[in-house]
VMD Tcl script that draws the C-alpha trace (Angstrom):
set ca {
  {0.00 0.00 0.00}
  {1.56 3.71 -1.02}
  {1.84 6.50 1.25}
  {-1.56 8.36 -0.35}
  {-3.56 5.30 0.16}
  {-2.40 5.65 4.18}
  {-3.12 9.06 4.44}
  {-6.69 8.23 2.93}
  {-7.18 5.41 5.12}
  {-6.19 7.63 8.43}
  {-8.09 10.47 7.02}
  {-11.35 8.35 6.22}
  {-11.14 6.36 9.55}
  {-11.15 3.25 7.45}
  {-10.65 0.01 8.90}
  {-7.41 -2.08 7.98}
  {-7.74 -5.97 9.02}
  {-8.26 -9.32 7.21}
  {-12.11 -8.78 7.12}
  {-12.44 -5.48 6.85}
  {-12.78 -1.83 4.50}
  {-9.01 -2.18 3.09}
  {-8.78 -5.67 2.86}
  {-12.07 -5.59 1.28}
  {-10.72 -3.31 -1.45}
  {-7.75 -5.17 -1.81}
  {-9.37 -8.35 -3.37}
  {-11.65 -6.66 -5.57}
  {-8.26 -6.45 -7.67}
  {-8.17 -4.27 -10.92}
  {-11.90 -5.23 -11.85}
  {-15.06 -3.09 -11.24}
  {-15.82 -2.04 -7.82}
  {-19.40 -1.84 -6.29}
  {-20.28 -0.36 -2.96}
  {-23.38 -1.21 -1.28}
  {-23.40 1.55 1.60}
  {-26.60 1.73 4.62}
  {-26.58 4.96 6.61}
  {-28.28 5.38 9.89}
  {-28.99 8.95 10.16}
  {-28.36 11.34 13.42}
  {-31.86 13.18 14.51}
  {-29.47 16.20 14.40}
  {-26.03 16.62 12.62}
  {-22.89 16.90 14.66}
  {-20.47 19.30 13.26}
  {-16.96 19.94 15.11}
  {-17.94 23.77 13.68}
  {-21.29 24.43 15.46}
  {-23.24 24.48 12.31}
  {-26.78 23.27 13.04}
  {-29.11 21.08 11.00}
  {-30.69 17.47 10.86}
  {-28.77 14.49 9.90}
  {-31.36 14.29 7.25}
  {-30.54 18.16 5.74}
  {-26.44 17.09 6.28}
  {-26.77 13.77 4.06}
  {-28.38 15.67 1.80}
  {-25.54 18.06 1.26}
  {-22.65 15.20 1.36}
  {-24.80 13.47 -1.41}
  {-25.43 16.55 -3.81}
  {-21.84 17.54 -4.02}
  {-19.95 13.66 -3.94}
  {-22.23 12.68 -6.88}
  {-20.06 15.21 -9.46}
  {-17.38 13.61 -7.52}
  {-18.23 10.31 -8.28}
  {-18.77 11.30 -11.75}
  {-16.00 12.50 -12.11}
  {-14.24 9.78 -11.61}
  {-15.87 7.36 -13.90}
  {-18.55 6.21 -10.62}
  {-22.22 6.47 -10.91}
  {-25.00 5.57 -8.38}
  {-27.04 2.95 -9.36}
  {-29.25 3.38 -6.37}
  {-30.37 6.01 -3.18}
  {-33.04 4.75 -1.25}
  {-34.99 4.90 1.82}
  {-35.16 1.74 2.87}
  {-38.54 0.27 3.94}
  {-37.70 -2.76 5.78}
  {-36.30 -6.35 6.35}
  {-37.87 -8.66 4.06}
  {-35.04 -12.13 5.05}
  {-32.54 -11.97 7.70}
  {-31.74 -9.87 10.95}
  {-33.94 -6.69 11.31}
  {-31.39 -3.71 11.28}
  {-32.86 -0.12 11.02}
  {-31.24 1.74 8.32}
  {-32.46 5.22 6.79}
  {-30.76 5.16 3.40}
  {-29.06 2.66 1.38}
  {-26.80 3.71 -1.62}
  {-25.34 1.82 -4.10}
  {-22.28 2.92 -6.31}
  {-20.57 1.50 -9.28}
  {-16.65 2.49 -9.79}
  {-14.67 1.14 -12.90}
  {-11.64 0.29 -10.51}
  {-10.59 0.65 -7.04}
  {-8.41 2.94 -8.10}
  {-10.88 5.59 -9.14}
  {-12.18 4.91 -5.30}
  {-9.15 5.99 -4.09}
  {-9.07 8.80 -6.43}
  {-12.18 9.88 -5.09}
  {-10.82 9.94 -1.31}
  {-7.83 11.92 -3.53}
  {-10.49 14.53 -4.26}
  {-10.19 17.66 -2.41}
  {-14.31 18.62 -3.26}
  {-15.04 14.86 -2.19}
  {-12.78 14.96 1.41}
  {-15.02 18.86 1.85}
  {-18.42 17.28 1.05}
  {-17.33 13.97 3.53}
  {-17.82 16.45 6.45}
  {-21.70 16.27 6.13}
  {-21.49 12.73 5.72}
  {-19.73 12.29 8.95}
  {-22.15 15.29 10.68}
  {-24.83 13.29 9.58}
  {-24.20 9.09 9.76}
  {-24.82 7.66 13.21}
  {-23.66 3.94 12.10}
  {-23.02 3.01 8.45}
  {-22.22 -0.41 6.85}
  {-20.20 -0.09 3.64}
  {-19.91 -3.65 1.38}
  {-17.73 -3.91 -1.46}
  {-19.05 -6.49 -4.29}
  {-17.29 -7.31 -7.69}
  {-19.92 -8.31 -10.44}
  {-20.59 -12.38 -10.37}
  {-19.80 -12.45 -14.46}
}
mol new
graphics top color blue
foreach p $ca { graphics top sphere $p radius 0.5 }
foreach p [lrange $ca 0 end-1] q [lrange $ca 1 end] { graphics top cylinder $p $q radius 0.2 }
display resetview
């Protein structure tokens, strides 16, 4: 791993471990990269700044600027949704669920890179109480 990747991964708070975010990333190899992301929202954001607003008004900013981000790196959503329920499995309460298609996980990293992205991640992290991000490589 270079040193940008480590500064992303400190920066990001991601998780490095057999099991986990990086290693994750790691054997998606030079392939497509999907993310299947569920937020749980804060009632109201927490920003280190004082600004005020609801988790819901905060995830709405992170997600209107890192979508030109994600764009701009060759991404695209495929899905933003409000989840409804648990139809199989545990019951976990989620608020949105996003879904994002990268052509490598390289343009991922690129996206960390970005210096609009790493300004719009400060809603994100204002707004998410809990999140669950799954990376996925297409079964064909």
């Amino acid at each position: 791993m270079d040193v940008v990747n480590r500064d992303l991964i400190e920066h990001y708070g991601l998780v490095v471990g057999p099991e986990n975010d990086v290693a994750a990333l790691d054997a998606v190899g030079s392939g497509s990269l999907t993310l299947v992301s569920l937020f749980a929202l804060r009632a109201e954001a927490q920003y280190d700044d004082g600004t005020t607003s609801t988790g819901v008004e905060a995830m709405l900013r992170y997600s209107a600027a890192s979508g030109g981000c994600l764009a701009a790196v060759g991404g695209r959503f495929v899905a933003q949704a409000l989840p409804t329920g648990t139809v199989w499995g545990e019951d976990e309460s989620w608020d949105v669920l996003v879904v994002a298609e990268y052509p490598s996980t390289a343009a991922f990293w690129a996206l960390l890179a970005d210096p609009a992205y790493r300004s719009a991640y400060v809603h994100r992290t204002a707004a998410v109480a809990r999140q669950r991000v799954t990376a996925a490589v297409p079964l064909s």
